[in-house]
SENUBA-429775 format. One record per residue (C-alpha): residue in three letters; z, y, x. Coordinates in steps of 0.5 Angstrom, whole numbers, plus 500, padded with zeros to 3 digits. Each point is the difference from the previous one (the first is absolute). Example, Ala and Ser with C-alpha at 12.3 -4.5 7.8 and 13.67 -1.06 7.14 Angstrom:
Ala516491525
Ser498507502
This chain:
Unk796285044
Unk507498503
Unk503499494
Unk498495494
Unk503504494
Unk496506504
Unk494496497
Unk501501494
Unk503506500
Unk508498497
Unk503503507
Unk499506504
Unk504503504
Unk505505498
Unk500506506
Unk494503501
Unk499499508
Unk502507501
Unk506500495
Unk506501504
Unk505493498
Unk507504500
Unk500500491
Unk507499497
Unk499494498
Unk499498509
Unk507502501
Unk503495496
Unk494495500
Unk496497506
Unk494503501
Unk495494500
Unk502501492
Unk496506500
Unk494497500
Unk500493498
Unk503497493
Unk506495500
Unk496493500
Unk496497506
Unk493502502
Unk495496503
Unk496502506
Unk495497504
Unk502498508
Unk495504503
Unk502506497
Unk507499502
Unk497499508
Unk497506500
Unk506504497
Unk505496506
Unk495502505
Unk500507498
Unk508500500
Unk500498506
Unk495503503
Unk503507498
Unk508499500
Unk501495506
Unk496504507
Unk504506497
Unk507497500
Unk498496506
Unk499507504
Unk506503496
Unk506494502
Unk496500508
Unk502508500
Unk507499497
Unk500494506
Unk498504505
Unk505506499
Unk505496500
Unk498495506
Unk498506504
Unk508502501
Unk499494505
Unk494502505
Unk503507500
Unk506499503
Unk496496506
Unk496508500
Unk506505502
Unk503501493
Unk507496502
Unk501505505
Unk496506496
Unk505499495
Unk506497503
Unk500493496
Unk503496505
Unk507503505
Unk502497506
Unk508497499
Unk503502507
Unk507496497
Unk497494502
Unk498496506
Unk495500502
Unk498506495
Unk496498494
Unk495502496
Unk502502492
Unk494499496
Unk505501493
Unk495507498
Unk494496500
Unk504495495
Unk501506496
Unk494503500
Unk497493498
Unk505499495
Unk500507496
Unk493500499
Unk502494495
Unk506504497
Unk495505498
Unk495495496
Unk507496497
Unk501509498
Unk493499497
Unk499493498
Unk502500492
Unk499508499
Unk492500502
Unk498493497
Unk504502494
Unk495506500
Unk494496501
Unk501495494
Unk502507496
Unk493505503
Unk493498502
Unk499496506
Unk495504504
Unk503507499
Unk508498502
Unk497496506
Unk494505502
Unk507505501
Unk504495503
Unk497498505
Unk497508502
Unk507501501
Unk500494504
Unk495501505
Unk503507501
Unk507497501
Unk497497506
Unk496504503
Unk507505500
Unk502494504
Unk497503506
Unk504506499
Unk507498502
Unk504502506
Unk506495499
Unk502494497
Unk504502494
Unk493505498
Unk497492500
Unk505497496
Unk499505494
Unk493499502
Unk500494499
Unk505499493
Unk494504497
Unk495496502
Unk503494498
Unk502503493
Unk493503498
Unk496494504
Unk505495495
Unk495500494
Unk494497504
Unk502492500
Unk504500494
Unk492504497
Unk497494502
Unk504495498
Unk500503493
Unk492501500
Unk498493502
Unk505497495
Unk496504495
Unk493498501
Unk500494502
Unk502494497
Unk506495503
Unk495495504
Unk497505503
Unk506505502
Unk501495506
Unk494502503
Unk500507500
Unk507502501
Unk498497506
Unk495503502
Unk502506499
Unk507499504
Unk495497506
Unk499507503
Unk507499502
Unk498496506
Unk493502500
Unk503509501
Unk504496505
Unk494499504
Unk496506498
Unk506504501
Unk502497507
Unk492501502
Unk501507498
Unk507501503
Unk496497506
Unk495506501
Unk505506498
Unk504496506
Unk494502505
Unk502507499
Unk501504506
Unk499507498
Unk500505494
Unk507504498
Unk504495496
Unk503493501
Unk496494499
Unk504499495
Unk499506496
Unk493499500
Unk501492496
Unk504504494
Unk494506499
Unk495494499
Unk505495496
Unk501506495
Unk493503500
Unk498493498
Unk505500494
Unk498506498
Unk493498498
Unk502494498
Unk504504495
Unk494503498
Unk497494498
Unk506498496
Unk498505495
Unk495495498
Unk504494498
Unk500498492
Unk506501496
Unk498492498
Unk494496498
Unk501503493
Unk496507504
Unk497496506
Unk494506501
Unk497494505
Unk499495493
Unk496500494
Unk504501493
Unk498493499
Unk502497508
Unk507504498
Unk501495494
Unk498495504
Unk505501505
Unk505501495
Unk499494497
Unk500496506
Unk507501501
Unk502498493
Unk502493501
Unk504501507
Unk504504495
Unk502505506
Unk497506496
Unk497506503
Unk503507500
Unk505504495
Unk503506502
Unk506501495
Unk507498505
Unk504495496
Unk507499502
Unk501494497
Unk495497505
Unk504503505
Unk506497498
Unk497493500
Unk496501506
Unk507502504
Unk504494497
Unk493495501
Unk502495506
Unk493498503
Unk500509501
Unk505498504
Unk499495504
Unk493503501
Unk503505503
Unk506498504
Unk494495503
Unk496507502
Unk506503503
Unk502494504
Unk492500503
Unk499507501
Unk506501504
Unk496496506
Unk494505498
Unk505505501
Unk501500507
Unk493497502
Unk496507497
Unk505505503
Unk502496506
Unk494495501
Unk497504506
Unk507502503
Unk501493500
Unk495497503
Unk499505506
Unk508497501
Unk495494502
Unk498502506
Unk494503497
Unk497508501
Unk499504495
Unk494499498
Unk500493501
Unk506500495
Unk495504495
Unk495495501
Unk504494499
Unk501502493
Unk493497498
Unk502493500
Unk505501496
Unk496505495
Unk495494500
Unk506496498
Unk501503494
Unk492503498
Unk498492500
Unk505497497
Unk502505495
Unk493499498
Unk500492500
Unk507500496
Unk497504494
Unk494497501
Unk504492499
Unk504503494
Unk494502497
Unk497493500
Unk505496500
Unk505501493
Unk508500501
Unk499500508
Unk502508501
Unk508498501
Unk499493505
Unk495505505
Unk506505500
Unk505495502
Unk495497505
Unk499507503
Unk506501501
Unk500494505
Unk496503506
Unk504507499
Unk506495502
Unk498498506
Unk496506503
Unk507504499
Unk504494503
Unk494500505
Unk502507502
Unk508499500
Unk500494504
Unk495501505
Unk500504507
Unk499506501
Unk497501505
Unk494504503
Unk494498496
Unk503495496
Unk496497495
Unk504496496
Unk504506497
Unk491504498
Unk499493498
Unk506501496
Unk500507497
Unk492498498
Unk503494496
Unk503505496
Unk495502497
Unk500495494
Unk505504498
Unk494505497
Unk498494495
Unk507498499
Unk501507497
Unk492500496
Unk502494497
Unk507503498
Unk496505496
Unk496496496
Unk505497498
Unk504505498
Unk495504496
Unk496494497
Unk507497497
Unk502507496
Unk497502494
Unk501506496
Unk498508504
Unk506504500
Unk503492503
Unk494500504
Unk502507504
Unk507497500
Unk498493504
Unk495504505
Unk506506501
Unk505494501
Unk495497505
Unk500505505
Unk506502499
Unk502494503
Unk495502505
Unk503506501
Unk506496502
Unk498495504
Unk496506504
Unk507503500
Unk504495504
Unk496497504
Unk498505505
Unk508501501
Unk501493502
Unk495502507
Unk505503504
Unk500500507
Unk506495502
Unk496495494
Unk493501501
Unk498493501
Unk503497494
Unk496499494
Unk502498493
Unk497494498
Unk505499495
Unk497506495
Unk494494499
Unk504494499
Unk503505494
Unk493502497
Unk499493501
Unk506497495
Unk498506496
Unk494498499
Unk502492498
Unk504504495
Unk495505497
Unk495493499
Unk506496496
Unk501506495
Unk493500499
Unk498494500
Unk506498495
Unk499506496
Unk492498499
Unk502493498
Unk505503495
Unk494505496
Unk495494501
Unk505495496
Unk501505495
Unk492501499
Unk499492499
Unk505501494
Unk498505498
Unk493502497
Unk496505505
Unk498505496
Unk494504503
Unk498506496
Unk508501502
Unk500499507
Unk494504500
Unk503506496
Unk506500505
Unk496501506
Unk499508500
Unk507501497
Unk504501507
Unk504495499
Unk504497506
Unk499494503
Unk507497496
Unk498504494
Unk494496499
Unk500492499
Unk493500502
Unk501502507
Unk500495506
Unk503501507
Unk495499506
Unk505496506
């Protein structure tokens, strides 16, 4: 058996595998403590592998199907325009008071930016209403809706039917990564958070070329009664629909995991109980909400999420637009967008990978991230543009660090939190920063000011990054001199560890740089 005091009979599971885990005493408690016993329970490492492979092997390609939808509806905004659906929809005017005239592209800025006011309309309601009702039922309508919104984007005739199209879209797609952050935070432990956050945030640079080889194909498109356009949205929006279908399936935790075994639930359970991280509660608490709102490294984490998303703001809905401004074709503008989707997939990949090995090495890689972000826009700013320059490609391809900047952002984040309702909080506090940086940075592409790039936002999420390892750094080495004057009593850290109890409430809690 997986358990040692399963042997001899001392401890069995709570729940029967089909009991459905939403008792009163789960609205207050954390779940976990539904099937295991206050004190610690040993289990062997094999069994413990075993249960790691099946987590992810059930959890991580649906998330990474899912987030490369999200990525691909976003980004497909780009590719449209350079398919007729500037002129179809009147997202560009000619200014004819200027001389020689110019063309004013400040209706693609909005339809780029509202999408995100939508997910800020959406952001805390929705991920309330994950923590509150079970997972898979609330996503499963969710992203249905989702999907349907997106196929009606083919449906409209002018730009002010876009911009409502795409407030919707943006506030019923808003519960997706926060879902995710919150999921994996819940079943893996602090070590291991690293790596799966990024693989999950890896479709961002793998849909980017996935999505750019698709867009290719529909660019080849002569024929047929709608605009090559249209076409993109249907299949983005069927694809979600079953996507969400699939959604309905995802367990409320591994409390109910229907792909585990009762005893490889304990097993999962117990793992986490030394990160003291927690699995899942279901009971709003205001009190974490008030701490989550006055807590300094929230903050921090998430000024450096908008300072780094303002630069992805305007590379996914304007990426192609800008390229093309290279001296490049249409579809070339659409085939230069691999490189820059290579970028982001490997080292994404990488990033998580070193942080999974390598402790307290999250915050260093960031800063180093930020580095070539640096000078790919400093690249694309400085150098000339003239017909098929290279500089500038060479330039927008190096921004494409700032995908691993962004995972390692999220880690971060979600690693440092404990608590579920403070949780939910930090994953909604996170994009919403996203949200904000999405906001802004498509209003800085304007036509007048096209070239410049903002390489400053980075020098910024690299002094937030120095501050955010000074207060943890401090803060661990605070709990780590009270623990050698006081005596560590095991049976109580063990006991708190399924209370839902924040990371500050808990004295046993360490913070992961």
């Amino acid at each position: 058996m997986a358990l040692q005091e399963e042997k001899d009979g001392s401890v069995k599971p709570r729940l029967s595998p089909n009991h459905d885990d939403l008792s009163a005493e789960s609205f207050e408690k954390d779940l976990a403590a539904a099937i295991v016993p206050d004190h610690a329970q040993q289990f062997d490492k094999a069994t413990e592998r075993r249960v790691l492979r099946k987590i992810d092997l059930y959890l991580i390609p649906w998330m990474w199907l899912g987030y490369g939808f999200v990525y691909y509806d976003k980004a497909i905004l780009g590719s449209a325009v350079l398919f007729g659906m500037t002129k179809d929809l009147s997202l560009s005017v000619v200014d004819t008071h200027t001389h020689p005239p110019t063309t004013v592209t400040t209706r693609l800025s909005w339809a780029t930016s509202i999408f995100y006011f939508g997910m800020l309309a959406g952001l805390y309601p929705l991920t309330f209403m994950l923590q509150r009702f079970r997972v898979g039922r609330v996503l499963g309508v969710l992203v249905i809706l989702w999907g349907m919104i997106a196929m009606l984007t083919a449906t409209v005739t002018s730009w002010r039917g876009l911009f409502a199209q795409r407030f919707f879209l943006g506030f019923v797609e808003s519960v997706i990564p926060t879902a995710f952050m919150c999921i994996i935070s819940g079943y893996y432990t602090q070590q291991e958070q690293a790596l799966r956050q990024s693989w999950w945030f890896s479709s961002t640079g793998a849909w980017t070329i996935i999505g750019g080889a698709l867009n290719y194909g529909f660019a080849q498109i002569t024929g047929g009664s709608l605009a090559r356009w249209q076409y993109i949205y249907l299949l983005a929006g069927s694809l979600t629909v079953l996507f969400g279908c699939v959604c309905f399936a995802i367990p409320n935790s591994e409390v109910s995991a229907w792909f585990l075994s009762p005893a490889e639930r304990i097993v999962a359970v117990e793992r986490l109980r030394k990160g003291q991280t927690g699995v899942r509660c279901q009971k709003l608490k205001a009190s974490q909400i008030r701490e989550a709102a006055l807590d300094i490294k929230i903050w921090l984490v998430a000024l450096m999420m908008a300072a780094a998303y303002t630069v992805n703001g305007a590379v996914s809905g304007f990426g192609p637009l800008i390229v093309s401004t290279f001296g490049w074709s249409t579809l070339d503008s659409i085939l230069l967008q691999f490189p820059l989707g290579g970028v982001v997939f490997i080292f994404i990949l990488l990033t998580g990978y070193l942080s999974s090995r390598i402790p307290n090495i999250r915050l260093i890689l960031l800063t180093l991230c930020c580095l070539p972000v640096i000078a790919g826009c400093a690249m694309i700013w400085r150098s000339s543009w003239t017909h098929r320059a290279a500089t500038p490609v060479a330039g927008y391809t190096l921004i494409g660090f700032f995908g691993p900047v962004v995972s390692l952002i999220i880690s971060i984040g979600m690693a440092n939190v404990a608590g579920a309702t403070k949780k939910t909080c930090t994953a909604a506090a996170i994009f919403v920063a996203y949200c904000v940086g999405n906001i802004i940075g498509p209003q800085l592409i304007k036509t007048p000011t096209i070239k410049r790039h903002y390489p400053e936002f980075y020098c910024i999420v690299i002094v937030l990054a120095i501050a955010l390892y000074l207060v943890l750094d401090v803060e661990n080495k605070r709990r780590e001199s009270l623990r050698e004057s006081l005596r560590v009593d095991e049976g109580e850290r063990d006991r708190l560890a399924f209370m839902d109890l924040t990371d500050k409430e808990n004295p046993y809690f360490r913070y992961v740089l």
